[in-house]
C-alpha positions as CSV (number, residue, x, y, z in Angstrom):
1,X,35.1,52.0,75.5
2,X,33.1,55.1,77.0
3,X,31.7,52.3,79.6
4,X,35.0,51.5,81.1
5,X,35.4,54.8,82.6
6,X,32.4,53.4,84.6
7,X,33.8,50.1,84.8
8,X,37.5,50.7,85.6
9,X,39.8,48.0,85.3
10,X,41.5,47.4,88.5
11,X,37.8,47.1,90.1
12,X,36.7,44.8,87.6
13,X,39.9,42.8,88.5
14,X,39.1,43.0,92.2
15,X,35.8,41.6,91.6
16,X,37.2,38.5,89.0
17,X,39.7,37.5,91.7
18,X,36.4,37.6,94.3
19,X,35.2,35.0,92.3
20,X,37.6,32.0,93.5
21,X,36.3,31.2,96.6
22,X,32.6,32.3,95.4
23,X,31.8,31.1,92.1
24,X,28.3,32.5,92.5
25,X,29.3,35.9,91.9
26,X,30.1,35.1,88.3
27,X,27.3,36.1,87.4
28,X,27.5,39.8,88.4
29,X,31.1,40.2,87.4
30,X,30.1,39.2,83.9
31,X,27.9,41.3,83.6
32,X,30.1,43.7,84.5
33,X,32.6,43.2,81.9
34,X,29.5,42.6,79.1
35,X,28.4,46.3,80.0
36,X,32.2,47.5,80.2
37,X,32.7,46.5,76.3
38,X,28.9,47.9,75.2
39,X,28.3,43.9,74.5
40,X,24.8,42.9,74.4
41,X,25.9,39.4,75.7
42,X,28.2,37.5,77.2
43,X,29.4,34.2,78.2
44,X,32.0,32.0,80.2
45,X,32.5,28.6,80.2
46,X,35.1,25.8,80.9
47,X,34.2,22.6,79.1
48,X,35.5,19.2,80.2
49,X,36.5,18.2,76.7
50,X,36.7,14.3,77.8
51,X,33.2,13.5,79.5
52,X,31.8,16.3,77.4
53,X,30.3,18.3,80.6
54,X,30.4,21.6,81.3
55,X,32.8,22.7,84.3
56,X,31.7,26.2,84.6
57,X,28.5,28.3,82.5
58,X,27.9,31.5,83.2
59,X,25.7,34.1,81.0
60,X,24.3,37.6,81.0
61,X,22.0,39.3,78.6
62,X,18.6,39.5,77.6
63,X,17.0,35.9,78.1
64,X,14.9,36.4,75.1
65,X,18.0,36.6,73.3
66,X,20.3,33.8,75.6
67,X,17.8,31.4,75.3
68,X,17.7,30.7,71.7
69,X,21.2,30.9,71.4
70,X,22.2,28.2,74.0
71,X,19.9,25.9,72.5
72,X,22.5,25.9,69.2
73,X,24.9,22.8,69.3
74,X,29.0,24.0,68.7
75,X,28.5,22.4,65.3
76,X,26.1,24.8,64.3
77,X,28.4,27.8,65.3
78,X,31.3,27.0,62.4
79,X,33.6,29.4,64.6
80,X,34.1,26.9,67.6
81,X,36.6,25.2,65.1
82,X,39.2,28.1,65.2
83,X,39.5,27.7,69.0
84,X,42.4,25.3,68.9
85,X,44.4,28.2,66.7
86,X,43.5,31.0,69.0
87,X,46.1,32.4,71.6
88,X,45.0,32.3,75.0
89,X,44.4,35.7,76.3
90,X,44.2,37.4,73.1
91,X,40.9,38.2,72.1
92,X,39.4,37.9,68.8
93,X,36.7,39.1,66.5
94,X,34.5,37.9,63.3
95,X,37.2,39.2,61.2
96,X,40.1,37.7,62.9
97,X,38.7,34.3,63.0
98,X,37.9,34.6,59.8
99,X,41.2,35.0,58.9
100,X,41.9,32.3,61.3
101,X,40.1,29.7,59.5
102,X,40.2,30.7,55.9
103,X,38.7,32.3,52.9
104,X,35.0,30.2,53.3
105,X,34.8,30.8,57.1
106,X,32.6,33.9,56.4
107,X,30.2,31.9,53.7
108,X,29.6,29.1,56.5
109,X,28.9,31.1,59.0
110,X,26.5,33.1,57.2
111,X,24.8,30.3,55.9
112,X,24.5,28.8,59.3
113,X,21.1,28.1,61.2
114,X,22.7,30.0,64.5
115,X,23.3,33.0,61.7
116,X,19.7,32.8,59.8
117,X,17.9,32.0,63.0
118,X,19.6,34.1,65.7
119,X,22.3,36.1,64.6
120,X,21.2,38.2,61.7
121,X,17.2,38.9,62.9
122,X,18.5,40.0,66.2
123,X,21.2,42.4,64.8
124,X,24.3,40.4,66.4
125,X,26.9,41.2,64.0
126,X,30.5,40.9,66.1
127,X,32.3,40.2,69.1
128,X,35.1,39.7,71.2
129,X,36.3,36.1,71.8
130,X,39.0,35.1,74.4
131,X,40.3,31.5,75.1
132,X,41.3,31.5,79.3
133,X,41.7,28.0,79.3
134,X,43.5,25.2,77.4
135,X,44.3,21.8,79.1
136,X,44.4,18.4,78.1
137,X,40.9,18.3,79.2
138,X,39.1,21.7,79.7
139,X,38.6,24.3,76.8
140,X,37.4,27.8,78.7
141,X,35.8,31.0,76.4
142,X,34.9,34.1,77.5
143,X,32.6,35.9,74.8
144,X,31.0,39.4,74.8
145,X,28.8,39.2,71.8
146,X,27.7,43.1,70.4
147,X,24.9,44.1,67.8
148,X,25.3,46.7,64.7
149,X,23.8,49.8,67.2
150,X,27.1,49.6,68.5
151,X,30.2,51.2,67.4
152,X,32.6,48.7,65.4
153,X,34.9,46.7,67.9
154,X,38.4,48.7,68.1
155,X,41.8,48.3,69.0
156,X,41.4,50.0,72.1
157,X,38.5,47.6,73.0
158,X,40.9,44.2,71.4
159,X,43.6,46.0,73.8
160,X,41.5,46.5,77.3
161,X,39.7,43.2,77.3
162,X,43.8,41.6,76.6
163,X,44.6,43.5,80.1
164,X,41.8,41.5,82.1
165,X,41.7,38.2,80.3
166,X,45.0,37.0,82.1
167,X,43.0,37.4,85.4
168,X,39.7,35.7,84.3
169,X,42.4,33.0,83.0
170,X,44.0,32.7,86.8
171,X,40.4,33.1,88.3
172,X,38.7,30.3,86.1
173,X,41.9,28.1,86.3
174,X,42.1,28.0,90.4
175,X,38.0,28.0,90.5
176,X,38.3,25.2,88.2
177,X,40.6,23.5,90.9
178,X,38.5,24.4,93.7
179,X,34.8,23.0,92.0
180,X,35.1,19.4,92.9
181,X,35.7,20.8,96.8
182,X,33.7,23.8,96.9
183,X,30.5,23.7,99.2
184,X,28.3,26.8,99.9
185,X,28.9,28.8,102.6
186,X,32.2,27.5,103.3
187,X,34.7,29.5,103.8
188,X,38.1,30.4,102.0
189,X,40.1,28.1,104.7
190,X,38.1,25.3,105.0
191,X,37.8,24.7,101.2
192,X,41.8,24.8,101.1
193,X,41.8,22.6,103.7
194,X,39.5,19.9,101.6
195,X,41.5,20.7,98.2
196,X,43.3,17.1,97.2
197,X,45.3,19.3,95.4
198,X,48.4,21.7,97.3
199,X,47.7,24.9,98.4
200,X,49.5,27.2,100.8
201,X,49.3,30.7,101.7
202,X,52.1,32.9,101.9
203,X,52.9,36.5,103.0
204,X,55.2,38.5,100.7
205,X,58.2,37.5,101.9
206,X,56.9,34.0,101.2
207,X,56.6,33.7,104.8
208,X,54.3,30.0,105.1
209,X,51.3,31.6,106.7
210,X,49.6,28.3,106.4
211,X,49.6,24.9,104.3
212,X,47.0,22.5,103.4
213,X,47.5,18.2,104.1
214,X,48.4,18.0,100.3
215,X,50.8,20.7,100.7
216,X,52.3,19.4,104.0
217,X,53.2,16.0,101.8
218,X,54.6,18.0,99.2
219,X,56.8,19.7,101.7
220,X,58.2,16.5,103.6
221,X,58.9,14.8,99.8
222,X,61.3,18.4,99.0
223,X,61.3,17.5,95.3
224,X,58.8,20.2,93.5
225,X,58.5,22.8,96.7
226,X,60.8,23.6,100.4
227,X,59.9,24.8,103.1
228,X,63.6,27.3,104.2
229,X,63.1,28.1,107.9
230,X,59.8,28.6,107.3
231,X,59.8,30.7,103.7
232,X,58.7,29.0,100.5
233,X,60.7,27.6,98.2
234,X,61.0,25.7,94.7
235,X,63.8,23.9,94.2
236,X,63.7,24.8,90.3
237,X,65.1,28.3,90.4
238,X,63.5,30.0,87.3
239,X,59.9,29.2,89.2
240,X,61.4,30.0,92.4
241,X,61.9,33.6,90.8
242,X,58.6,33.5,89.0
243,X,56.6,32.8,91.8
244,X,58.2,34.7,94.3
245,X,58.1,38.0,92.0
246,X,54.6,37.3,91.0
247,X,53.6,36.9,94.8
248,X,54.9,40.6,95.2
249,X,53.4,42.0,92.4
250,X,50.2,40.8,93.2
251,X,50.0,42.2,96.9
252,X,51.3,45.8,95.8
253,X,48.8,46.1,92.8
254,X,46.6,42.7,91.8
255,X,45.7,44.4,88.3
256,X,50.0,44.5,87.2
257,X,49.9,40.7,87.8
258,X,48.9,40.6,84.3
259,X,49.6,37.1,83.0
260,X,52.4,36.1,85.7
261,X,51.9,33.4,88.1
262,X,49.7,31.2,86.1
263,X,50.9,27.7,85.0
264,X,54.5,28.3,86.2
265,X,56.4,25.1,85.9
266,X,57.9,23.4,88.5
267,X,60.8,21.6,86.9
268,X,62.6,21.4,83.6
269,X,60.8,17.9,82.2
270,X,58.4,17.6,79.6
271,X,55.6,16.8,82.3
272,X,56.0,19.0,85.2
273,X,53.9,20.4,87.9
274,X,53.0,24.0,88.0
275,X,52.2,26.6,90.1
276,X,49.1,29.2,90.0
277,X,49.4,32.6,92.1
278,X,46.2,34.0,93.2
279,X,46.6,37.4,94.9
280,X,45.0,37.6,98.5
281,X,46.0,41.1,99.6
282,X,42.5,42.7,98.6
283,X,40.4,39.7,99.4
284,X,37.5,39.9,102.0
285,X,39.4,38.9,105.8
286,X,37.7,35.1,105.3
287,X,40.1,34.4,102.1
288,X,43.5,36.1,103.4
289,X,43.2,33.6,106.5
290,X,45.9,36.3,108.4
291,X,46.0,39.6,107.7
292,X,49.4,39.8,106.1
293,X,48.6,36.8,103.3
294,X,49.7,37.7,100.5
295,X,48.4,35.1,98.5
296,X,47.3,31.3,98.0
297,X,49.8,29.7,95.8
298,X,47.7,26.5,93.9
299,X,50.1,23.3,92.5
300,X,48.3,21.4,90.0
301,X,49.6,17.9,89.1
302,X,51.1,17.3,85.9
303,X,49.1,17.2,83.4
304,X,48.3,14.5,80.8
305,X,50.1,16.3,77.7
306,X,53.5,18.1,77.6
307,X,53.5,21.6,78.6
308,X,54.7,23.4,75.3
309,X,57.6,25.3,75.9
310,X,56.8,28.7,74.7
311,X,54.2,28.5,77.4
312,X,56.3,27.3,80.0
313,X,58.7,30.1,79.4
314,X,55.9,32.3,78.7
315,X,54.8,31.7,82.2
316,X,58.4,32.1,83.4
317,X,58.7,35.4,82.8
318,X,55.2,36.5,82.2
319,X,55.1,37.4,78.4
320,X,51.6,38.8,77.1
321,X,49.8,37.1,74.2
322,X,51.8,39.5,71.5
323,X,54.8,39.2,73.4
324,X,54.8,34.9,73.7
325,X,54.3,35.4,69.9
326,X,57.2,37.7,69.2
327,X,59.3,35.2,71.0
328,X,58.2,32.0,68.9
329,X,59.7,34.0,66.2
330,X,62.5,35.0,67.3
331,X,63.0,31.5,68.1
332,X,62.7,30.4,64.7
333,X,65.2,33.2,63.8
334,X,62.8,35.4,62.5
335,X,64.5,39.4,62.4
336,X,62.7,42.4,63.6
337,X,61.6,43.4,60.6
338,X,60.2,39.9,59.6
339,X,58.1,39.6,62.4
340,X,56.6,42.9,61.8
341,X,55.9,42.2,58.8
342,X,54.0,38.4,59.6
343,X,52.3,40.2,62.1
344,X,50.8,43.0,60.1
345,X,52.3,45.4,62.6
346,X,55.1,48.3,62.4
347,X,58.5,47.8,62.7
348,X,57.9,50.1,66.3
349,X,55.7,47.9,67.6
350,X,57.5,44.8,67.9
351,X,60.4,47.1,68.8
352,X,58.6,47.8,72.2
353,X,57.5,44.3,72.5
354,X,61.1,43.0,72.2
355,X,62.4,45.6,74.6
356,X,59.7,44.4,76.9
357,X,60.6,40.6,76.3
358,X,64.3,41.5,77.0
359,X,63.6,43.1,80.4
360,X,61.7,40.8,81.2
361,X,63.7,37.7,80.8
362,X,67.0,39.9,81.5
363,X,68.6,39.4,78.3
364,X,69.8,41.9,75.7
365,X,69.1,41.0,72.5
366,X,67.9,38.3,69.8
367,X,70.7,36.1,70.5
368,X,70.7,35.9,74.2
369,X,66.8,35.4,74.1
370,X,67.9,32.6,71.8
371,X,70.0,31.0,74.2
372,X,67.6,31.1,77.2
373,X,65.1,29.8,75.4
374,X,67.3,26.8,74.4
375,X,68.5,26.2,78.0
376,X,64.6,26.4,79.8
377,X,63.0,24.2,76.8
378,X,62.2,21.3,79.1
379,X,63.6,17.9,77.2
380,X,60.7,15.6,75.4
381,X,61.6,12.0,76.0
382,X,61.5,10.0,72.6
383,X,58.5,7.8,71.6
């Protein structure tokens, strides 16, 4: 943790966000965040799950030490199994994910070729392990891998890399839409303008500052967004809300944005589009396209899976990891001091998170939280 007074936060947002419209600085800002959390390496990648093909790979380290490493298939690393059960933007560790998986994770993994061959002889002994992508076809990781020189991983360190990972989710999610488009040494505008998929920038009043051919389609069909005398709109008001209050979040201070404005659905159905917010305010003059952009709002197509509903509300209201997770179990009825006591936390703690949860989704206690839930759970039609 000493390294993040070096490494402040809101900078090392800044320079994620930078990464949209120029993936080749991925590199650096990795590096960034390895030497932030004392890591001795560090990776990032979004895997297209169908074909099998990597969608983004980035590393950072010593290459004596990366090389060996990447040459290790995921069924010699028994820990890519718990990915599926991992929360996205909550980072994990060996422990945790040995918990995770169960009693005979630890055996495996020390038994394990990547273990004996790399792990052990060159003192790698933990790290921190946070899923910022999980779509019907891309899985997305961000490790920082750190040796036994190091003092143990804390909560402090669990708790600063769950601040950031929302942005590398928001920054890997709209790079992810921008990579089949993106040329070098294009800039921010013209690579909108080439996106298949909507994008349109907006000032903070939601003012349409400008709107790309897929967006201009969108517009003219009124279904998902509106254009109201020249302001932004979405039909669907709990993402008209969402959007518009993660637009102004994001131009007053990009690092509060947290996780709103990523994956906001657009309608209540069990397929809908949604909406990613990517802050422009403190972006270099060739991304804002005007000087009062606020940001570039990104609509993705629905997707080939439901979107679950805890995320959809999740992404509502922008609910932290802990906080979606509270929620499922109030959901399922669980009491205050049940939860605390599933979660191996105090009965304070989910106190605070529940007082958080109720401002943010302005209700004003279990039952009301209930009750919203119920009445934004998008239907699932019967197969």
């Amino acid at each position: 943790m000493q390294n993040l007074c070096h490494q402040p936060l809101p900078d090392l947002v800044g320079a994620i966000y930078d990464c949209i419209p120029d993936s080749s600085l991925w590199a650096e800002t990795l590096d960034r965040i390895r030497s932030a959390w004392d890591g001795e390496l560090a990776t990032l990648g979004v895997i297209d799950s169908c074909k099998g093909a990597l969608r983004l790979s980035v590393t950072c380290g010593k290459a004596e030490l990366l090389d060996p490493l990447l040459r290790y298939s995921p069924e010699d690393v028994p820990f890519y199994s718990a990915v599926s059960k991992m929360e996205l933007d909550l980072p994990q560790t060996v422990d945790t994910i040995y918990a995770l998986q169960g009693p005979d994770t630890r055996e495996k993994w020390l038994s394990s070729r990547a273990a004996t061959e790399w792990a052990i002889p060159n003192r790698i002994d933990d790290f921190l392990w946070v899923p910022v992508m999980r779509q019907a076809s891309r899985v997305g990781s961000l490790v920082v891998m750190t040796n036994k020189d190091r003092p143990p991983i804390s909560a402090g360190d669990i708790h600063a890399l769950a601040l950031i990972a929302p942005h590398v989710r928001r920054a890997v999610t709209i790079g992810d839409l921008f990579e089949s488009e993106r040329r070098k040494g294009e800039i921010f505008r013209d690579v909108v303008d080439c996106l298949a998929h909507p994008v349109l920038i907006v000032s903070a009043e939601m003012q349409i500052i400008f709107a790309n051919l897929a967006a201009e389609a969108l517009l003219q069909e009124k279904m998902a967004i509106r254009s109201l005398r020249g302001h932004l709109s979405f039909p669907y008001l709990p993402a008209n809300r969402a959007v518009s209050a993660a637009v102004v979040t994001g131009n007053q201070n990009e690092f509060e944005l947290g996780p709103a404005g990523i994956n906001v659905p657009l309608a209540l159905v069990e397929k809908p589009m949604v909406a990613h917010v990517m802050p422009l305010a403190q972006r270099d003059p060739s991304a804002r396209v005007a000087q009062h952009a606020a940001a570039a709002i990104f609509i993705a197509s629905p997707g080939e899976t439901p979107l679950p509903a805890m995320d959809a509300i999740a992404a509502l209201f922008g609910l932290t990891a802990a906080e979606k997770r509270v929620a499922v179990q109030i959901a399922h009825g669980k009491t205050r001091q049940e939860i605390a006591l599933a979660s191996g936390v105090s009965d304070g703690t989910v106190k605070t998170q529940l007082t958080s949860i109720f401002g943010k989704t302005d209700t004003r206690d279990q039952r009301g939280l209930e009750l919203l839930m119920r009445e934004l759970t998008p239907p699932v039609r019967p197969h």
